[in-house]
DRENNUTI-319101 format. One line per 5 residues: number of its first residue (from 1); their letters; for each residue z, y, x of C-alpha. Coordinates in Angstrom, 2 decimals, padded with zeros to 5 digits, always signed. Layout:
NUM) a) Z Y X ~ ...
***
This chain:
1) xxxxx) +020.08 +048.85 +040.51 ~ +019.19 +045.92 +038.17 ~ +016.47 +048.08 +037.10 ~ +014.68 +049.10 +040.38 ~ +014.79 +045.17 +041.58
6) xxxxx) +013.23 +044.38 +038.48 ~ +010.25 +047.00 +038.66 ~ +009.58 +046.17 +042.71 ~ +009.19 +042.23 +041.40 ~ +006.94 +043.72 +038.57
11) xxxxx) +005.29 +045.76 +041.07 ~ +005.41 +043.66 +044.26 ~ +001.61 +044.04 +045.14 ~ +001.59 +047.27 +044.55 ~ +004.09 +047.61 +047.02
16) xxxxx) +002.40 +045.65 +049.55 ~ -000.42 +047.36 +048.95 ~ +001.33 +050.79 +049.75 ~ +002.65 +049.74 +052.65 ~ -000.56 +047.72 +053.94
21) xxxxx) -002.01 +051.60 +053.83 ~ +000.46 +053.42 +055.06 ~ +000.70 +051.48 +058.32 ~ -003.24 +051.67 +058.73 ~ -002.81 +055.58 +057.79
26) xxxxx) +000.06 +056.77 +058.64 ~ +000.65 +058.68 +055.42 ~ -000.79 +058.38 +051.59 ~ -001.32 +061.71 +049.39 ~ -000.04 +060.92 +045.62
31) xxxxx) -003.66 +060.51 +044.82 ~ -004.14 +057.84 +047.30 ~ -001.30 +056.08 +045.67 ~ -002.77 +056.70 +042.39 ~ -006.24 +054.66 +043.82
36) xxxxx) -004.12 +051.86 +045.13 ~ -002.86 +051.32 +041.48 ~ -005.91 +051.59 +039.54 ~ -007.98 +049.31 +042.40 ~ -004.47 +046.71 +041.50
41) xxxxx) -003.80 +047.22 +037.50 ~ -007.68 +048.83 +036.13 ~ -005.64 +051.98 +034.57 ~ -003.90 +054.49 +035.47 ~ -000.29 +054.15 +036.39
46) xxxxx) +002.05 +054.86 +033.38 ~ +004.23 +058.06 +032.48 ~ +007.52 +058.10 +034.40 ~ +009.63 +057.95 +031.16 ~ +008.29 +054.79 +030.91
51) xxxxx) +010.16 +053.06 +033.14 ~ +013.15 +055.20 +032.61 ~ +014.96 +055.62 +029.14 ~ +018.66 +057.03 +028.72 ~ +019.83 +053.28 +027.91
56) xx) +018.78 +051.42 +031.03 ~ +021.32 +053.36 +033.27
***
């Protein structure tokens, strides 16, 4: 639980930024999602493993 507060603080605008869409929208494909994070961080979003790891549970 720890973990997920700490990534939606990390991630806060993105977030936002989801949500911002989705009410305009409606719904968001994963590639829309992807768009929203490169407009926000420049790069792609990383590799799921890399916010989960065997020790953080």
């Amino acid at each position: 639980m720890l973990q997920v507060k700490k990534l939606v603080r990390e991630y806060a605008g993105f977030v936002h930024a989801i949500a911002e869409d989705l009410l305009k929208q409606g719904d968001l494909t994963g590639e829309e999602i992807e768009q929203i994070y490169v407009r926000l961080y420049g790069h792609s979003r990383p590799e799921e493993n890399a916010f989960y790891t065997k020790d953080s549970e």
